[in-house]
C-alpha positions as a Python dict, from the first residue, in 0.01 Angstrom:
ca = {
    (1, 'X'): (0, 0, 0),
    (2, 'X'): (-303, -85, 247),
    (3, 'X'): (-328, -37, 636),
    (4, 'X'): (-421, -265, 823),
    (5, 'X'): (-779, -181, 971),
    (6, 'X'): (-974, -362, 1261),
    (7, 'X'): (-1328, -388, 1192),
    (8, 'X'): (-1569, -467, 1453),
    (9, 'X'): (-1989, -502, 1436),
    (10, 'X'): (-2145, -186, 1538),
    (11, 'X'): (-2542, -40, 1529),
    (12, 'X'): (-2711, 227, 1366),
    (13, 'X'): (-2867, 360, 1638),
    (14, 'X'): (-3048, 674, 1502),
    (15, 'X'): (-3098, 868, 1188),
    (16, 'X'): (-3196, 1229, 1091),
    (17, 'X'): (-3224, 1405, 810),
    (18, 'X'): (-3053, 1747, 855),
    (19, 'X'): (-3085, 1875, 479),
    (20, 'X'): (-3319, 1753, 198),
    (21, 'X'): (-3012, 1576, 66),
    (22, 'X'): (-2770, 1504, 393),
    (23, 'X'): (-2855, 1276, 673),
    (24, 'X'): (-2689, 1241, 996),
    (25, 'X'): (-2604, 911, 1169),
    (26, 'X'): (-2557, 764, 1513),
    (27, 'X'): (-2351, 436, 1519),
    (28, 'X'): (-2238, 281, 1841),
    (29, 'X'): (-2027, -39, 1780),
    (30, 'X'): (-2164, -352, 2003),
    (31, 'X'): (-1827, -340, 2251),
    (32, 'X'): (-1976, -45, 2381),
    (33, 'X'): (-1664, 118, 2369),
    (34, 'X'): (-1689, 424, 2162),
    (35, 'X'): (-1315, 515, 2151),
    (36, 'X'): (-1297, 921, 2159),
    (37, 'X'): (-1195, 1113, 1880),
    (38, 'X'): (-971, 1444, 1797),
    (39, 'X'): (-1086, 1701, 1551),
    (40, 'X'): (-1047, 1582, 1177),
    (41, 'X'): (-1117, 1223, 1257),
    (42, 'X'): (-1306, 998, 1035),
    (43, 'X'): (-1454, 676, 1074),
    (44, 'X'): (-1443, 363, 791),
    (45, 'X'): (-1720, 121, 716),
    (46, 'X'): (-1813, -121, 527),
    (47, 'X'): (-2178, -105, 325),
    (48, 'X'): (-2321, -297, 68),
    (49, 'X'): (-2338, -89, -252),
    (50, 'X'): (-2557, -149, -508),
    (51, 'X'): (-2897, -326, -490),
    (52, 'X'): (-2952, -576, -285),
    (53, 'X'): (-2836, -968, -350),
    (54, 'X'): (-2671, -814, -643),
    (55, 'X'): (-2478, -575, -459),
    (56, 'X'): (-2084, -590, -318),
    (57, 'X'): (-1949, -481, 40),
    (58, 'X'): (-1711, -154, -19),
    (59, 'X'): (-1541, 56, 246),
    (60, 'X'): (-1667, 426, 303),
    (61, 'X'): (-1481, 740, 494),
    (62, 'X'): (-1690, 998, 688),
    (63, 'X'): (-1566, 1217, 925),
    (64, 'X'): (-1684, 1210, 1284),
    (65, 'X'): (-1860, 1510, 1358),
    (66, 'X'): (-1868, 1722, 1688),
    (67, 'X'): (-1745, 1672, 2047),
    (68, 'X'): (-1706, 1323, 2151),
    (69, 'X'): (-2043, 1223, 2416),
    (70, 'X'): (-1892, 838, 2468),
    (71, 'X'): (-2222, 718, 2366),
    (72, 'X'): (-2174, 696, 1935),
    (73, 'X'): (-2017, 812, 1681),
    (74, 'X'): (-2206, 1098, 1467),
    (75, 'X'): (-2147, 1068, 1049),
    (76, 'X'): (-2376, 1310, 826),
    (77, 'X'): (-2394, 1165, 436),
    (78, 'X'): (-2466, 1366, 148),
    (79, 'X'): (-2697, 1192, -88),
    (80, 'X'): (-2506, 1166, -462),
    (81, 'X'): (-2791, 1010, -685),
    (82, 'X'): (-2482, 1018, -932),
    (83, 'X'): (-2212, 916, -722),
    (84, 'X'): (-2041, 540, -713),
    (85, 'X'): (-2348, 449, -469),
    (86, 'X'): (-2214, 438, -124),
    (87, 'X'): (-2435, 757, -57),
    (88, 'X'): (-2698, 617, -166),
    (89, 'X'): (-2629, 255, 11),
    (90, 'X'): (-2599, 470, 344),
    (91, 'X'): (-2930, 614, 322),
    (92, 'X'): (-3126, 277, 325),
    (93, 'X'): (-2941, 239, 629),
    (94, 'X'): (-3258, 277, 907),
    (95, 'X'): (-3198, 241, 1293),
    (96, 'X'): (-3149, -129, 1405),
    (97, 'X'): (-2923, -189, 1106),
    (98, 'X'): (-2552, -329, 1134),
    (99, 'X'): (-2272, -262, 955),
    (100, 'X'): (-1889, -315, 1041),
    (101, 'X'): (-1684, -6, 1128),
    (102, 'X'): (-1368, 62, 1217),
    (103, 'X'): (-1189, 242, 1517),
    (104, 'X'): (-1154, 679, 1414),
    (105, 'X'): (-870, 733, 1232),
    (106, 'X'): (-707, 1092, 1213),
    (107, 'X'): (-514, 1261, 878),
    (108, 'X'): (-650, 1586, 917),
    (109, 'X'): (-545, 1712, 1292),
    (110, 'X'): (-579, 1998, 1378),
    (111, 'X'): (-332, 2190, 1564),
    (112, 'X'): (-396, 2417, 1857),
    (113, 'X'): (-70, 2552, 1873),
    (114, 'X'): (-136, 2867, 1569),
    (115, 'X'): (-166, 3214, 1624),
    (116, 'X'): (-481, 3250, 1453),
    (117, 'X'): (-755, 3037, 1215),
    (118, 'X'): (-950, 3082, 875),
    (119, 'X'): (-1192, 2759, 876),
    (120, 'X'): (-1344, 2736, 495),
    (121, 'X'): (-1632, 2430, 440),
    (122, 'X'): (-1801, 2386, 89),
    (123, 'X'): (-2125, 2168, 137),
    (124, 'X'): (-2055, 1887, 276),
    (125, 'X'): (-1739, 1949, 383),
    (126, 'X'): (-1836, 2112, 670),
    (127, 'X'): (-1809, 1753, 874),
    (128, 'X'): (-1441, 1734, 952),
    (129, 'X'): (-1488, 2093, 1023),
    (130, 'X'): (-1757, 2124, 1331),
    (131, 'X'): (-1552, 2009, 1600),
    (132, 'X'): (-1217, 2197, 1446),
    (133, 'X'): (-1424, 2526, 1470),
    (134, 'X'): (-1606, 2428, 1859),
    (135, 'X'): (-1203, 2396, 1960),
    (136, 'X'): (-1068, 2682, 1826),
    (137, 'X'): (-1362, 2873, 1954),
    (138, 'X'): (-1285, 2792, 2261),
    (139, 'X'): (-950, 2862, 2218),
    (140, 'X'): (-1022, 3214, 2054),
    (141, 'X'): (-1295, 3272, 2352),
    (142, 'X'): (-992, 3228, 2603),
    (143, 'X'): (-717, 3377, 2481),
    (144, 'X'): (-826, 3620, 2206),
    (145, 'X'): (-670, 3428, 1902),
    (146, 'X'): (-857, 3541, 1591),
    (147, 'X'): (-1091, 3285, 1467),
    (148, 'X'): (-1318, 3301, 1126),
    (149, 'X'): (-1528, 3072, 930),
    (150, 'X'): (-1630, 3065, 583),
    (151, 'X'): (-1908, 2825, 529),
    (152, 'X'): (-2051, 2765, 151),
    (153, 'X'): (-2345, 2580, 30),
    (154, 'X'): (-2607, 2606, -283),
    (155, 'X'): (-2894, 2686, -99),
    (156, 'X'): (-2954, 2818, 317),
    (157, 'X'): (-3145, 2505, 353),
    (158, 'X'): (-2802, 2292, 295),
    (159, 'X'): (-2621, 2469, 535),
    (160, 'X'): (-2647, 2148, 723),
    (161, 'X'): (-2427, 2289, 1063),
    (162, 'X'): (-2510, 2668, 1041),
    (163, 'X'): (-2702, 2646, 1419),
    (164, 'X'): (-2469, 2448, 1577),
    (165, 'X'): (-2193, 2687, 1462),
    (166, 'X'): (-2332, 3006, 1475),
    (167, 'X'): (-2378, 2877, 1860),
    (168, 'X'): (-1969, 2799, 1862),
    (169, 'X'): (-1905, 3087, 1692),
    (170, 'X'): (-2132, 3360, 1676),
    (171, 'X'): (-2034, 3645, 1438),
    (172, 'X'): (-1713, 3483, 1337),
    (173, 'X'): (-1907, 3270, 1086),
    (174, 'X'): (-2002, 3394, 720),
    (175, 'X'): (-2247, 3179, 564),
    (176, 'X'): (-2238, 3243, 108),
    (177, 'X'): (-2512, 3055, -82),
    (178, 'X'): (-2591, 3035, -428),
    (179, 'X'): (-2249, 2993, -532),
    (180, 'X'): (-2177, 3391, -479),
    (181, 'X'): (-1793, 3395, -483),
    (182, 'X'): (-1611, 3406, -176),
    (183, 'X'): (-1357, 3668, -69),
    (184, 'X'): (-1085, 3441, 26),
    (185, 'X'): (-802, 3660, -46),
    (186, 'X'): (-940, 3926, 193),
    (187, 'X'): (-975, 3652, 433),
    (188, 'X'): (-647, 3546, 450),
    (189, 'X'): (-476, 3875, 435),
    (190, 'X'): (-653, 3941, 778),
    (191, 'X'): (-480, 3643, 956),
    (192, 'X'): (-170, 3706, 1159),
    (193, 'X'): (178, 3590, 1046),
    (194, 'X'): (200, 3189, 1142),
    (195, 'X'): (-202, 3142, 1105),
    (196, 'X'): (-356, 2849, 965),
    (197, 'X'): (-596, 2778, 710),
    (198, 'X'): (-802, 2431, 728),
    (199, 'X'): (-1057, 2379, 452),
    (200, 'X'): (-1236, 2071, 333),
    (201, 'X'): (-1497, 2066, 28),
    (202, 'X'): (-1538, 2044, -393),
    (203, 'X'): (-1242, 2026, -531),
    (204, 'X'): (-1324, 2362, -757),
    (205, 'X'): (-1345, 2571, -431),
    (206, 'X'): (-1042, 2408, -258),
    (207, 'X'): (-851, 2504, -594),
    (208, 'X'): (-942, 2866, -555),
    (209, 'X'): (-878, 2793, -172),
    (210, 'X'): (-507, 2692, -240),
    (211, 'X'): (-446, 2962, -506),
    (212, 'X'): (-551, 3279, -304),
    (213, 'X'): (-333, 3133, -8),
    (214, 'X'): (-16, 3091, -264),
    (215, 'X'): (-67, 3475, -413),
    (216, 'X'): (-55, 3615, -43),
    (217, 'X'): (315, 3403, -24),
    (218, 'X'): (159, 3235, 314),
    (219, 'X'): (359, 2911, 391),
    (220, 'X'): (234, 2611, 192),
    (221, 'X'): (246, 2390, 576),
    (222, 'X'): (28, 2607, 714),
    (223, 'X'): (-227, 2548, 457),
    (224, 'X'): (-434, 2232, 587),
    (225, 'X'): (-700, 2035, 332),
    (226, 'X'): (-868, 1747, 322),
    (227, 'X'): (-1132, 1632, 12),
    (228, 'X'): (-1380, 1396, -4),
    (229, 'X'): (-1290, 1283, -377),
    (230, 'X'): (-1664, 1266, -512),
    (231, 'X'): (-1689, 1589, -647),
    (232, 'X'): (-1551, 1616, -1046),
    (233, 'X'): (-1623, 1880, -1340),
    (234, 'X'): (-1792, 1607, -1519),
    (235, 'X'): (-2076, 1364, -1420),
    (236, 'X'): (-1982, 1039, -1301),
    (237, 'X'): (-1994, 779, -1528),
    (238, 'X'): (-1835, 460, -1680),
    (239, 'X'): (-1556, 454, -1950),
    (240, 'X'): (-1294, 243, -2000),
    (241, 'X'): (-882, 150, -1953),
    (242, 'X'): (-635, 19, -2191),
    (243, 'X'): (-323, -117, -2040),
    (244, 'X'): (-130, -190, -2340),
    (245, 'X'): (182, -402, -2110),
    (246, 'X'): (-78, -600, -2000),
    (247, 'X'): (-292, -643, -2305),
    (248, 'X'): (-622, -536, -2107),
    (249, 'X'): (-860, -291, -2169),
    (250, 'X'): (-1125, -275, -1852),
    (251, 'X'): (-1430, -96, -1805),
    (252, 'X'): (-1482, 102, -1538),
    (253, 'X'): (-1839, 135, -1400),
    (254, 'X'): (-2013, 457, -1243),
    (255, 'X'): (-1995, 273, -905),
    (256, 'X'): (-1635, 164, -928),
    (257, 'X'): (-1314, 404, -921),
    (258, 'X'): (-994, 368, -1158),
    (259, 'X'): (-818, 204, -918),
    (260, 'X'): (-1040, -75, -734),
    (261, 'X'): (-1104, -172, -1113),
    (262, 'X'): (-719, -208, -1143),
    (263, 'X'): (-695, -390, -832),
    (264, 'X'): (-987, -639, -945),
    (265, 'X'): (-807, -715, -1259),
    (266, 'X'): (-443, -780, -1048),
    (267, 'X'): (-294, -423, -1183),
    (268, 'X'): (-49, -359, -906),
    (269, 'X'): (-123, -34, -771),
    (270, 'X'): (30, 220, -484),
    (271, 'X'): (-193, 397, -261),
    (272, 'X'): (-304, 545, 19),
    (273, 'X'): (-529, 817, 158),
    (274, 'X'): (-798, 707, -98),
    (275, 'X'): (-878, 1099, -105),
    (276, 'X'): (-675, 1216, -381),
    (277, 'X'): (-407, 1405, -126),
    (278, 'X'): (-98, 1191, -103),
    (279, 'X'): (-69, 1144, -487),
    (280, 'X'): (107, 730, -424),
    (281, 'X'): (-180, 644, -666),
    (282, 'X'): (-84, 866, -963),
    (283, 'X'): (0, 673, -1280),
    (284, 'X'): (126, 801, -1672),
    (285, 'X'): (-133, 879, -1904),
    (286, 'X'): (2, 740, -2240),
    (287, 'X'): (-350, 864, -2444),
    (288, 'X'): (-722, 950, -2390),
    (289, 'X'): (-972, 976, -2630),
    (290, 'X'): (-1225, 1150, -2439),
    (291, 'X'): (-1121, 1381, -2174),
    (292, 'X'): (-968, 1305, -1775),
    (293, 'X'): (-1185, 1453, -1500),
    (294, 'X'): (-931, 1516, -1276),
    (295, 'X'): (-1076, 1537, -898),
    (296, 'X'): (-757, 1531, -668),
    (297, 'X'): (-598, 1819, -500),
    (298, 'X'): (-254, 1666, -577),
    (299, 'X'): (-160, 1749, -926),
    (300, 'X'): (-127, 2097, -1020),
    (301, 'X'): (-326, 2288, -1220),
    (302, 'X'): (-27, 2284, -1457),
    (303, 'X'): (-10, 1870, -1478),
    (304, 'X'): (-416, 1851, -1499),
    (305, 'X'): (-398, 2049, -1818),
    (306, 'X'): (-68, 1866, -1952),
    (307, 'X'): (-292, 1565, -1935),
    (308, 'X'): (47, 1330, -1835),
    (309, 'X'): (-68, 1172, -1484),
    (310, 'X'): (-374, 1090, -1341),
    (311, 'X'): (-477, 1013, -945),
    (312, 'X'): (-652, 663, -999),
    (313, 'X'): (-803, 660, -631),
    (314, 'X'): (-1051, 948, -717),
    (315, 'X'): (-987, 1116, -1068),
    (316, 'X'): (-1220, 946, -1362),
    (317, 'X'): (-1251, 1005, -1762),
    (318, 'X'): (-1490, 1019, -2012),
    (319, 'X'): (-1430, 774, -2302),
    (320, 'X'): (-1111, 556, -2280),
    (321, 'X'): (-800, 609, -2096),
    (322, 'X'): (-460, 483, -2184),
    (323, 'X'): (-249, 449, -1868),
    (324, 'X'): (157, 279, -1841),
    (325, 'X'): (158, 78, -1542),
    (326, 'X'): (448, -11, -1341),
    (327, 'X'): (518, -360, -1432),
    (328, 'X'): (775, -454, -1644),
    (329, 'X'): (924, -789, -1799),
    (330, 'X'): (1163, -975, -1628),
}
């Protein structure tokens, strides 16, 4: 299942490095019309990944950070030396270059309607989260609603927001480095009855995220994530498919997921969010020699260790993966 999408020529316009490894980036598409945005927006385009004249054009998500000025859009980008290259294809991005981007999109709203809010970011995955936490500042600032933010990262000097939050915030935000664990049970037990939760980051720390809010019985809907599918227990690299009803076995490279390799070879596939959320994309495992690195936040933890059904938009393996498909013959 694909959207439709409108892509129009835009600018880089500036570029910053905010962290040794993230970069921040100011794109402002040639219309002039930067279209305003709501907080948990994200913006598509299209880069050229891999090196170039030997590369291919892919489409990247980042989400738009901070309040809309009507000038550009603002993306940070977390360099991945072992990720599938888009990283990597945004940071030779300089100002002056062009790329095509699409208008913000929105699958992580936030809504200002809650009694209270418990904001949790893991690296990176403090970008969808900026603007969420200037709002509900605002709203805590006018109205007393309780607001707190948990804010992870390996080192203080990765912390790529902490200023510009600690300015929103003030006391309400704890930073944790070094991978100290977090008190999120204590932090949810503080919210009010009908709070929510929004948290966006490795898929390890949403886990513990999803489990502490499940032990304290809170409502599942009030528990808002979003992941940006890159992050795995395993390093990223190629391995291979069997699809025994089609007689194929592919090979998935380090810069490719599971399921544009499918697509390429005319596997028909069912997706989505591209995020490993929505769970359209999940298919039967029938074997794997090797083991499945599974990097969505739709399968339980029970069906990751049964090994049955993997997320083909993010999830990956080591070795070779047997997967049923849906086709059948006539």
């Amino acid at each position: 299942m694909r959207s439709d999408i409108h892509w129009a020529p835009a600018k880089v316009v500036a570029a910053r490095d905010l962290t040794p490894t993230v970069r921040e980036f100011e794109i402002r598409p040639d219309s002039g019309m930067v279209s305003p945005h709501e907080p948990g927006a994200h913006l598509q385009l299209q880069v050229l990944v891999g090196q170039p004249g030997a590369g291919r054009i892919q489409t990247r998500s980042y989400s738009l950070i901070g309040e809309p000025d009507g000038q550009a859009w603002r993306i940070a980008v977390k360099r991945l030396d072992d990720g599938r290259g888009g990283s990597l294809a945004m940071w030779r991005l300089a100002a002056g270059d062009r790329l095509l981007v699409s208008e913000p999109q929105n699958h992580f709203a936030l809504d200002l309607t809650a009694p209270g809010y418990l904001l949790v970011a893991g690296g990176i995955g403090i970008t969808p989260l900026v603007l969420m936490a200037q709002r509900v500042a605002a709203l805590g600032a006018r109205d007393g609603r309780p607001v707190r933010m948990l804010y992870g990262a390996r080192s203080a000097d990765e912390l790529a927001y902490l200023p510009l939050l600690q300015h929103a915030l003030g006391e309400r935000i704890e930073a944790h480095v070094g991978g100290a664990a977090i008190d999120f049970a204590g932090a949810i037990g503080a919210l009010p009855a009908g709070a929510q939760l929004y948290t966006c980051g490795p898929v390890p720390m949403l886990e513990a995220v999803k489990r502490a809010w499940s032990a304290a019985a809170r409502p599942l809907a009030d528990l808002r994530f979003e992941t940006f599918g890159s992050s795995g227990r395993l390093p990223t690299q190629a391995f291979d498919v069997r699809i025994p009803r089609h007689d194929l076995t592919l090979h998935v490279p380090a810069d490719s997921t599971l399921l544009d390799t499918l697509d390429a070879a005319g596997i028909q596939t069912i997706w989505d969010c591209k995020r490993g959320e929505c769970g359209l994309c999940a298919m039967d495992v029938l074997g794997v020699d090797g083991e499945i690195d599974h990097r969505d936040v739709f399968l339980s933890e029970h069906e990751k260790a049964s090994g049955q059904r993997i997320c083909v938009c993010v999830s990956r393996a080591v070795g070779t993966l047997t997967l049923d498909s849906a086709w059948r013959p006539e």
